[in-house]
C-alpha positions as CSV (number, residue, x, y, z in Angstrom):
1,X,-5.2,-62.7,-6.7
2,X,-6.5,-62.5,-10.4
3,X,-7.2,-66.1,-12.0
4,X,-5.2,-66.9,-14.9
5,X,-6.4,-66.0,-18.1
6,X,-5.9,-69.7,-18.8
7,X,-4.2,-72.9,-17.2
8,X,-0.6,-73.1,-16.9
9,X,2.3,-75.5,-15.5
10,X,5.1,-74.3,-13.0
11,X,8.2,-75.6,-13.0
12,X,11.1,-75.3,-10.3
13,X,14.4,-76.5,-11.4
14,X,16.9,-77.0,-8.9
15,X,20.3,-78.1,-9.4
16,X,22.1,-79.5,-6.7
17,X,25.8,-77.7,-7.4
18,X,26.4,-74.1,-6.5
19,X,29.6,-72.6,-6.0
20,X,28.2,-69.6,-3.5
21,X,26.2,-72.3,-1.7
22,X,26.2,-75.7,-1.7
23,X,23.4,-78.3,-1.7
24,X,21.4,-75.0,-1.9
25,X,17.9,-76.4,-3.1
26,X,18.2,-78.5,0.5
27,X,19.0,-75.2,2.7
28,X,17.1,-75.3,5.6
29,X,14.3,-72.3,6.3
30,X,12.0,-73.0,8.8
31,X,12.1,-76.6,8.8
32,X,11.5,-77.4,4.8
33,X,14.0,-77.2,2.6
34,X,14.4,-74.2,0.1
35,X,13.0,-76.0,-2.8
36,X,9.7,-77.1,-1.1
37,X,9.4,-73.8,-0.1
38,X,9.6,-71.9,-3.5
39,X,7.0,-75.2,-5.1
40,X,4.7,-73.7,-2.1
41,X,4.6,-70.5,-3.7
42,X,4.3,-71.8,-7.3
43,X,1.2,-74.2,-5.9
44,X,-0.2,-70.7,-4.5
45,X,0.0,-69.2,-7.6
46,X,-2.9,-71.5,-9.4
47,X,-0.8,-72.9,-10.8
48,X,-2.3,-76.3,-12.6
49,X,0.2,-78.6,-11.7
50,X,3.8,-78.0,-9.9
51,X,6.7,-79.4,-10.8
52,X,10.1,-79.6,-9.2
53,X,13.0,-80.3,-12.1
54,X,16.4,-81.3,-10.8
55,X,19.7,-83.7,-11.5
56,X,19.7,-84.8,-7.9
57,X,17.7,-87.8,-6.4
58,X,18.0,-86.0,-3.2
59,X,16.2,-83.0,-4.3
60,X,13.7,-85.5,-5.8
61,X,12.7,-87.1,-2.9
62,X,12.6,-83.6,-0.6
63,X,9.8,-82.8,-3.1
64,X,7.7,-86.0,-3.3
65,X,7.9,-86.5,0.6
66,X,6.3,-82.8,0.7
67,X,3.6,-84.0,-1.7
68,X,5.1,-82.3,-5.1
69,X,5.9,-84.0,-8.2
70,X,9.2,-84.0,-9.1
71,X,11.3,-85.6,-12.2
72,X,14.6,-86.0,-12.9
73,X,16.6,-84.3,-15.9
74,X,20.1,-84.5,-16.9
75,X,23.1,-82.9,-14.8
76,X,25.0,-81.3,-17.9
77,X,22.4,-78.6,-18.9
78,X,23.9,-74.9,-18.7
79,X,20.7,-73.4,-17.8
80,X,17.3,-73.7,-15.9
81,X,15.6,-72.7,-19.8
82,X,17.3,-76.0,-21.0
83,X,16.4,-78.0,-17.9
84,X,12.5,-76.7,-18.8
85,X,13.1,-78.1,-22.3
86,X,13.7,-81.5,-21.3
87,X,10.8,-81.8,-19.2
88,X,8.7,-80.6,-21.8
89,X,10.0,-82.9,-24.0
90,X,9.6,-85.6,-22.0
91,X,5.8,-85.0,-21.0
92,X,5.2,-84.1,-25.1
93,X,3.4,-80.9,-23.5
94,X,0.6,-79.4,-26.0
95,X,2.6,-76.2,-28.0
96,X,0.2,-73.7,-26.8
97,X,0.6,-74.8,-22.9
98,X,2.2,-72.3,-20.7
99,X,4.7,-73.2,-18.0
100,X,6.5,-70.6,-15.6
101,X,10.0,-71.1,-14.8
102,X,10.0,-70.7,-11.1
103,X,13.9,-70.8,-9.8
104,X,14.6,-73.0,-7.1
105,X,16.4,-70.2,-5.0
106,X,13.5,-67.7,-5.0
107,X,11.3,-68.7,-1.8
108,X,9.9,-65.2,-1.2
109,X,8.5,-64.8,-4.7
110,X,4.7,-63.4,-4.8
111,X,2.7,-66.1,-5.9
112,X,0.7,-63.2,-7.6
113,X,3.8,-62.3,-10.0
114,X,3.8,-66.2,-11.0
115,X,0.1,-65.7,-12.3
116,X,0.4,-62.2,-13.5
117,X,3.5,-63.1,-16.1
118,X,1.5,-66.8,-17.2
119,X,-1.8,-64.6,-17.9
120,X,0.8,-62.0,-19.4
121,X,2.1,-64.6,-22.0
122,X,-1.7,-66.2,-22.8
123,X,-2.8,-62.0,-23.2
124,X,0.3,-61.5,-26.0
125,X,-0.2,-64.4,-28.5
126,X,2.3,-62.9,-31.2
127,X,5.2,-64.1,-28.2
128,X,7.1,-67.0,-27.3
129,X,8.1,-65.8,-24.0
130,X,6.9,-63.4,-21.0
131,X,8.7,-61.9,-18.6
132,X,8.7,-58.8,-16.0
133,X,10.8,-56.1,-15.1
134,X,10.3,-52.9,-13.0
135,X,11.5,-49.3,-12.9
136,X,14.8,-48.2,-11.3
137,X,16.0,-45.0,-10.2
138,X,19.2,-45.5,-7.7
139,X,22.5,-44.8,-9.3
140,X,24.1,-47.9,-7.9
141,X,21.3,-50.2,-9.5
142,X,21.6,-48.5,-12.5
143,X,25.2,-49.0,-13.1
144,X,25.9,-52.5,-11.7
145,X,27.1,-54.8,-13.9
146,X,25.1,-57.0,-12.0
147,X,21.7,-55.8,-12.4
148,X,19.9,-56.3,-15.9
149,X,18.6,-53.5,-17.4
150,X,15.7,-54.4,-20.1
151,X,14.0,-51.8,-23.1
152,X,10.6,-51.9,-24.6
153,X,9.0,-51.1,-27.6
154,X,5.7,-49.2,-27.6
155,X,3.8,-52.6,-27.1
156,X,5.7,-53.4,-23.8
157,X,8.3,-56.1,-25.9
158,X,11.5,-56.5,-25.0
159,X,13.6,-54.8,-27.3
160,X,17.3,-55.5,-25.4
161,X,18.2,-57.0,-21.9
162,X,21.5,-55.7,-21.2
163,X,24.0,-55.7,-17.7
164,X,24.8,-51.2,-19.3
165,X,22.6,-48.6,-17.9
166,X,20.1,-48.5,-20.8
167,X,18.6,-46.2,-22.2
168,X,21.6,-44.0,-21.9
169,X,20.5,-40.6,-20.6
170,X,22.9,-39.2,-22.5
171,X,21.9,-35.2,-21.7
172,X,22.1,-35.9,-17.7
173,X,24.6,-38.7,-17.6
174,X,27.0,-37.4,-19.8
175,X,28.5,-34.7,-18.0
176,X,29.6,-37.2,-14.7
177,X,30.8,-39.6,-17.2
178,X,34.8,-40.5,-19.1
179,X,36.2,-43.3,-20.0
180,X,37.8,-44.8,-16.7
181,X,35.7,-42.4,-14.2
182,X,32.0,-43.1,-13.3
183,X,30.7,-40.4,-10.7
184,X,27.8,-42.6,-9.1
185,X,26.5,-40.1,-6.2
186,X,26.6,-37.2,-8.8
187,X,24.4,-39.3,-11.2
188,X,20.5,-37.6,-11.3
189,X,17.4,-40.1,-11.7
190,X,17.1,-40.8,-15.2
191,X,14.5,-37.8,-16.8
192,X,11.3,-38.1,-18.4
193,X,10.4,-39.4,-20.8
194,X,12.9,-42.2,-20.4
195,X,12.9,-44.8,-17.8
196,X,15.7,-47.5,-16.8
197,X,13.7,-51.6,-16.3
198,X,15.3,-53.9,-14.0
199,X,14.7,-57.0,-15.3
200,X,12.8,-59.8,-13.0
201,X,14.0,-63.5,-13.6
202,X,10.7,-64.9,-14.0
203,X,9.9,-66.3,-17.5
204,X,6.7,-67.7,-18.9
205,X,7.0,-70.0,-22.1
206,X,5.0,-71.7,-24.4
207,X,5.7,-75.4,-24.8
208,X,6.4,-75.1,-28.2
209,X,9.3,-72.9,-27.9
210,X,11.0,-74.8,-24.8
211,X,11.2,-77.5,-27.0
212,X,12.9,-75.3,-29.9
213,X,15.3,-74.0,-27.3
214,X,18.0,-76.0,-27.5
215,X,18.4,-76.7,-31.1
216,X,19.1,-73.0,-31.0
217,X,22.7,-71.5,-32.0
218,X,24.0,-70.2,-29.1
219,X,24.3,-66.2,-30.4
220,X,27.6,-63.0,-30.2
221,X,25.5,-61.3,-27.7
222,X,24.1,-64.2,-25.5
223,X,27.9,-64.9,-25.2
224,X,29.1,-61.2,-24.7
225,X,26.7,-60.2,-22.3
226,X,25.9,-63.6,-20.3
227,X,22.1,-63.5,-20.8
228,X,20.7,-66.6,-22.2
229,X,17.1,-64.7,-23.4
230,X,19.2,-63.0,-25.7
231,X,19.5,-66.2,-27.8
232,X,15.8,-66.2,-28.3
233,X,15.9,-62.6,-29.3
234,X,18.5,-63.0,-31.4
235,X,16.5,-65.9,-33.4
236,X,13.4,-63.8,-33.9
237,X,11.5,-64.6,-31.0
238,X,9.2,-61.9,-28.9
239,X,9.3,-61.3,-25.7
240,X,6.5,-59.9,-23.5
241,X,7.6,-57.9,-20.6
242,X,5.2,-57.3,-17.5
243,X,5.9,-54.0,-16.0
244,X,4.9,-54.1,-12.5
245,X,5.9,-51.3,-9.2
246,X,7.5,-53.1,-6.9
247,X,10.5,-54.8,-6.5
248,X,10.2,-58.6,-5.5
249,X,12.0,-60.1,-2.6
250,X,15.4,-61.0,-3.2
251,X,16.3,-64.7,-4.1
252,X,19.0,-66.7,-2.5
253,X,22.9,-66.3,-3.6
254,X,24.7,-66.7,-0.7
255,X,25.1,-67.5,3.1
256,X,24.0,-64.5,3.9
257,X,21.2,-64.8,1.9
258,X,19.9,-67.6,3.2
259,X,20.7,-66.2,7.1
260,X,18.1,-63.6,5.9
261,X,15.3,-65.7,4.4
262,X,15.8,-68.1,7.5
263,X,15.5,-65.5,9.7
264,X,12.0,-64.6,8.5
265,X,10.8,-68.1,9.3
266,X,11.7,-68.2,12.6
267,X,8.9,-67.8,15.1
């Protein structure tokens, strides 16, 4: 793994509540719980320091007894970006300092990625924010509501993030298209020179922004489309997006989720 181009802080928050799983940060996989577990990949990152973020004592105390710092942060913020700004306001961070927001459900992420999008941020000065996506061919992904879709500018900056099939291929996509009929298995790979970005949830910030974050006016299409980096977008701030090959391992959602991930841990 590349050093980072310079030092930079990882954070994991982890909020106790989830509807699709409960107590989800303490879920079991191989005999540490799932928060431990992603902080293991931020500290193989290089990471500088790891931190684990959450509302929950609990959590807080499944982190210290595995040797990572942990702090605790209010239990009314609406998003991991706003748990990040209250830790960075309480440690009065330096404004150029990086720190990763590492989500407490992904314990398969590539430590490698972590690096890649912090030296990614330090590499594009003119941006807040840094981020990665990777190409998508298969109908299904294409079209789910589900899966964001991100477009760059000629410099690799985020342009949109959007839950539509962007850019529409209008020549090839067109014809298997009406309102109320979407013909998935008849939809071709979208043609040179365009290409369709699935959007990783990995974000690198600097300090100064997280602490401008929330005195930010929510915006129409941060609402519309239910993607808080359009808020920053919408404000002026640039987004660097880290185009990488491969897909990363999926995070955890659900039971069956976490039946998977467990079941790579077992001997």
């Amino acid at each position: 793994m590349t050093p980072p181009l310079q030092p930079f802080i990882a954070v994991v928050p982890a909020r106790l509540a989830s509807t699709r799983l409960p107590n989800k940060p303490l879920a079991d996989i191989g005999g540490k719980p799932m928060v431990v577990r992603v902080a293991e990949r931020a500290r193989a990152s290089g990471a500088q320091q790891v931190l684990v973020a959450s509302d929950a004592q609990s959590v807080l105390d499944a982190a210290r007894e595995h040797g990572f710092e942990a702090v605790l942060t209010r239990a009314d913020h609406p998003s991991g970006t706003d748990r990040l700004a209250e830790v960075a306001e309480h440690f009065g961070w330096n404004d150029d300092l990086i720190v990763v927001n590492v989500q407490g459900d992904e314990p398969l992420i590539d430590p490698a990625l972590i690096c890649d999008v912090a030296s990614h941020l330090a590499a594009h000065p003119e941006c807040a924010i840094a981020t990665a996506a990777h190409p998508i061919t298969a109908a299904d992904e294409i079209f789910s509501p589900n899966v964001v879709k991100v477009v760059l500018d000629a410099q690799g900056v985020a342009l949109y993030f959007s839950r539509a099939p962007i850019p529409w291929a209008r020549d090839a996509w067109q014809p298997h298209w009406s309102p109320g009929r979407l013909d998935l298995a008849a939809m071709p790979a979208p043609p040179a020179p365009a290409t369709v970005y699935r959007h990783i949830g990995l974000y690198a910030y600097r300090a100064k922004f997280l602490r401008a974050y929330p005195t930010l006016a929510h915006s129409p299409i941060e609402q519309v489309e239910a993607l808080e980096q359009l808020r920053a977008m919408w404000h002026g701030e640039r987004i660097a997006v880290l185009v990488t090959d491969e897909a990363p391992a999926p995070g955890v959602d659900t039971p069956a989720d976490l039946a998977r991930v467990q079941a790579l841990f077992r001997p």
